[in-house]
C-alpha positions in Angstrom: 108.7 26.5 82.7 108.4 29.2 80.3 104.8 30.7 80.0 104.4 31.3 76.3 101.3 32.1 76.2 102.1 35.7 78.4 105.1 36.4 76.1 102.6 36.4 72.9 100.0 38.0 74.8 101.9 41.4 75.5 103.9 41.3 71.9 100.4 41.6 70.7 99.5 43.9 72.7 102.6 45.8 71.8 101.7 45.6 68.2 98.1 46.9 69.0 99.0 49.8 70.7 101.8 50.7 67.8 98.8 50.7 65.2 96.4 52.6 67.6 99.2 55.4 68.0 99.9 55.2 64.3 96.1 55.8 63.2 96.0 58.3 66.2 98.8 60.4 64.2 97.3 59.9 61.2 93.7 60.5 61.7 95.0 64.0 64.1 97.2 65.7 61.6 98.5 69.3 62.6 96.2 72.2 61.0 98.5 73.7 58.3 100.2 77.1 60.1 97.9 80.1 59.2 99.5 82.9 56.5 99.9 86.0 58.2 98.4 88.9 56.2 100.5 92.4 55.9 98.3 94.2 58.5 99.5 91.5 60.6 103.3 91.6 59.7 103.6 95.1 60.2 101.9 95.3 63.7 104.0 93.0 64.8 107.3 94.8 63.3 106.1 97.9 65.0 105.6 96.1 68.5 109.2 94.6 68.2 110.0 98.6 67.4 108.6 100.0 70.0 105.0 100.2 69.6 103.3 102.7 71.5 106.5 104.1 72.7 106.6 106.3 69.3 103.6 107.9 70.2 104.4 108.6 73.8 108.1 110.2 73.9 109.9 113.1 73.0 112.5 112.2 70.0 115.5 114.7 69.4 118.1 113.9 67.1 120.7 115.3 64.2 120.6 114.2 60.6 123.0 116.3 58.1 124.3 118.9 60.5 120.3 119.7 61.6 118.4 118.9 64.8 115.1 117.4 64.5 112.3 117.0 67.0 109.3 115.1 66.8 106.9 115.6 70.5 103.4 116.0 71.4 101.9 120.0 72.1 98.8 120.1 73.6 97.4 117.1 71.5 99.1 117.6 68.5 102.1 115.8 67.0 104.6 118.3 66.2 107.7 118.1 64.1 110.4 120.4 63.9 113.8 121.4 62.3 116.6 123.4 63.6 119.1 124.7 61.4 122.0 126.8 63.9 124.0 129.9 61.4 126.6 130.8 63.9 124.3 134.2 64.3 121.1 132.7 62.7 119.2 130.4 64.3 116.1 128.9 61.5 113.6 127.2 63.3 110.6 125.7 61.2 107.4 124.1 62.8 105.4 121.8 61.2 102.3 120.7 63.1 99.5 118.5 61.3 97.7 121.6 59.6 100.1 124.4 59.5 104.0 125.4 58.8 105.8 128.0 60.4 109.2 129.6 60.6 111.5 131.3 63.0 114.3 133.7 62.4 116.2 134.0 66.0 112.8 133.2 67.3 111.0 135.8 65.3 107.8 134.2 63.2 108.5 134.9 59.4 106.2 134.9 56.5 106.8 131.7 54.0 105.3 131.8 50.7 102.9 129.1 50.2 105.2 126.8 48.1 107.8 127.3 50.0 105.8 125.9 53.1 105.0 123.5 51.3 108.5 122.1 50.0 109.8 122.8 53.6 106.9 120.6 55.1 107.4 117.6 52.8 111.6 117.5 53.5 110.3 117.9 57.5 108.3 115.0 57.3 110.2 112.8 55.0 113.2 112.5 57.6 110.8 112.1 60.6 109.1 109.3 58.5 111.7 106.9 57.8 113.3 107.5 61.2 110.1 106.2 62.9 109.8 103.8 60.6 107.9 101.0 61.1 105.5 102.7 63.2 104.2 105.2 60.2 103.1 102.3 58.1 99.8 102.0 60.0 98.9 105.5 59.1 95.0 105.8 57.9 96.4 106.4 54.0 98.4 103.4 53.6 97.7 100.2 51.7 99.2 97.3 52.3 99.9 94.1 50.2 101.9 90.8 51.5 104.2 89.9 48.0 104.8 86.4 49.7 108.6 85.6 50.6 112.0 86.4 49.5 115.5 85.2 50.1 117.7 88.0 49.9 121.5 87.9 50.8 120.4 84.2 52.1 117.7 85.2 54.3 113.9 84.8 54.4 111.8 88.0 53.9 107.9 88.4 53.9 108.0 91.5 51.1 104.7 93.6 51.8 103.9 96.4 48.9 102.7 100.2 50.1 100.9 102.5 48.4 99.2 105.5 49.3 95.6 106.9 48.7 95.4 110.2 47.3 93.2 112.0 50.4 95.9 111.8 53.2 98.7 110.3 51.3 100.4 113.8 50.7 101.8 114.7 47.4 103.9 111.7 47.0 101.0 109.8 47.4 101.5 108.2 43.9 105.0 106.4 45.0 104.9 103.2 45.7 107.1 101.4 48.6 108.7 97.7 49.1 109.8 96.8 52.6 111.1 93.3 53.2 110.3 91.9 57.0 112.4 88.9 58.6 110.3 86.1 59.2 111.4 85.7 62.1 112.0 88.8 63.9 109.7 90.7 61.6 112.6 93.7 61.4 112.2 95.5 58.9 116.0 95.3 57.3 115.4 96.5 53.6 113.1 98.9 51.9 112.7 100.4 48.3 110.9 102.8 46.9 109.9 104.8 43.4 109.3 108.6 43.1 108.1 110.7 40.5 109.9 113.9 41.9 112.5 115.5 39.8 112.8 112.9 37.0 111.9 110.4 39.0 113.6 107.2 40.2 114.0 104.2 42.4 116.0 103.9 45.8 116.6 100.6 48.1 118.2 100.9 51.6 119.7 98.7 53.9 119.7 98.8 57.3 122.2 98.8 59.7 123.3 100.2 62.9 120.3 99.1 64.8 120.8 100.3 68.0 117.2 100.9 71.2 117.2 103.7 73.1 114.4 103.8 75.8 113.2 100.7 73.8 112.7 102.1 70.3 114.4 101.0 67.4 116.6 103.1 65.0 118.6 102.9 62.3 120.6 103.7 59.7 120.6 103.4 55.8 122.5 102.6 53.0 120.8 104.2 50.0 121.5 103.1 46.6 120.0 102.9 43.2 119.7 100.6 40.1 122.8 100.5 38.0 120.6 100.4 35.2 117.3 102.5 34.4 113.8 101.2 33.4 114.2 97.8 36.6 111.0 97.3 38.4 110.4 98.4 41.5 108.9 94.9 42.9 112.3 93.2 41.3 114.9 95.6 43.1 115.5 93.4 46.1 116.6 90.1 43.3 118.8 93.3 41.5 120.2 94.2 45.3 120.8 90.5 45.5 122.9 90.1 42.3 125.1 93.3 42.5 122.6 95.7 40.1 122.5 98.2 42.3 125.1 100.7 42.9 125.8 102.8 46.7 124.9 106.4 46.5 125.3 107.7 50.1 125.1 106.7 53.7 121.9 108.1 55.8 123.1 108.1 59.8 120.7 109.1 62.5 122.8 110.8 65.5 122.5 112.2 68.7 119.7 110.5 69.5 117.6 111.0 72.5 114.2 110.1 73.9 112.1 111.6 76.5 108.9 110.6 78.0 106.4 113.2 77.4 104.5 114.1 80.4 100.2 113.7 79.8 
């Protein structure tokens, strides 16, 4: 004989614990994932980059026929550019306060503005080969844009500008660097200068490549097709074909050493 009464029993039952699970779900809904902000993007692009590792190695490498070096002397970070004349060897030194130069290792007086211009190319090329890791410098401002798709990708698009004690005499131009959001990589970045004439530039990455597990690499640079684009819409123009290739920025010879304390 059949026992009914057990077989309703548990299909109730069944149908109770359904509905508790279902109000369970309902009542426990996930907390909506937190926004990062900028600061937060960017420390984690630099960790993926290497993170302390810039801080704590010796970097050589050639860019346009000259060697650059970027190491630590007795506290200070110290940048420097070798240019090699078959019977001339120029040899400028930029630490954080001073510039010097060296004629076949003989120290050579530099006119003021001259120091100046020869500190600001030193530093330029140093800065966008350690890039991410100068965008936590004490100068820099940082804004998250939200997202963009770009070539079919997500981007969080974080704005930089610079304060004028600090953010040396480009301090007025302003930079765009879009971030995957998922590896946080920085792949493009823009930027708008008020230097001779002034203008905009957007590079591409490519040619990532770690060595002693920092990321570099290498840029496509190009420019609007068109004058008078924003600086904040250059990524949609990169997007569309508005932008046109002016050169090809490659990093070589690279090579890292751990600086000793």
């Amino acid at each position: 004989m059949i026992d009914f009464t057990n077989k309703y029993q548990n299909q109730s039952m069944k149908r109770i614990l359904f509905l508790l699970t279902l109000v369970f779900a309902i009542s426990c809904k996930q907390e909506p994932k937190k926004e990062l902000t900028a600061q937060e993007i960017i420390n984690r692009s630099i960790e993926d980059s290497g993170g302390k590792l810039f801080g704590a190695n010796k970097v050589v490498f050639d860019f346009r026929d000259l060697k650059y070096i970027s190491e630590h002397i007795e506290g200070d970070r110290v940048y420097t550019r070798i240019r090699d004349l078959d019977s001339v060897v120029i040899k400028d030194v930029m630490h954080s306060d001073s510039f010097e130069r060296y004629i076949n290792d003989s120290l050579v007086k530099v006119k003021d503005s001259m120091a100046q211009l020869y500190t600001n190319s030193i530093n330029s090329v140093h800065y966008f080969v350690r890039l991410p890791f100068g965008l936590n410098d004490a100068a820099v401002n940082k804004e998250l844009m939200g997202k963009e798709t770009i070539k079919n990708k997500e981007y969080y698009k974080v704005k930089v500008t610079f304060d004028q004690q600090g953010g040396g005499v480009d301090f007025e131009d302003t930079y765009v660097y879009w971030f995957d959001v998922e590896s946080f990589k920085p792949d493009y970045l823009a930027y708008s200068f008020y230097v001779n004439g002034g203008g905009q530039r957007f590079r591409r990455a490519y040619n990532e490549r770690y060595i002693e597990g920092i990321r570099f690499v290498d840029y496509e640079n190009y420019k609007p097709k068109q004058e008078g684009s924003d600086i904040l819409e250059i990524g949609q123009l990169f997007d569309k074909d508005g932008l046109e290739l002016l050169s090809k920025i490659e990093t070589k010879n690279i090579s890292v050493a751990r600086e000793t304390e």
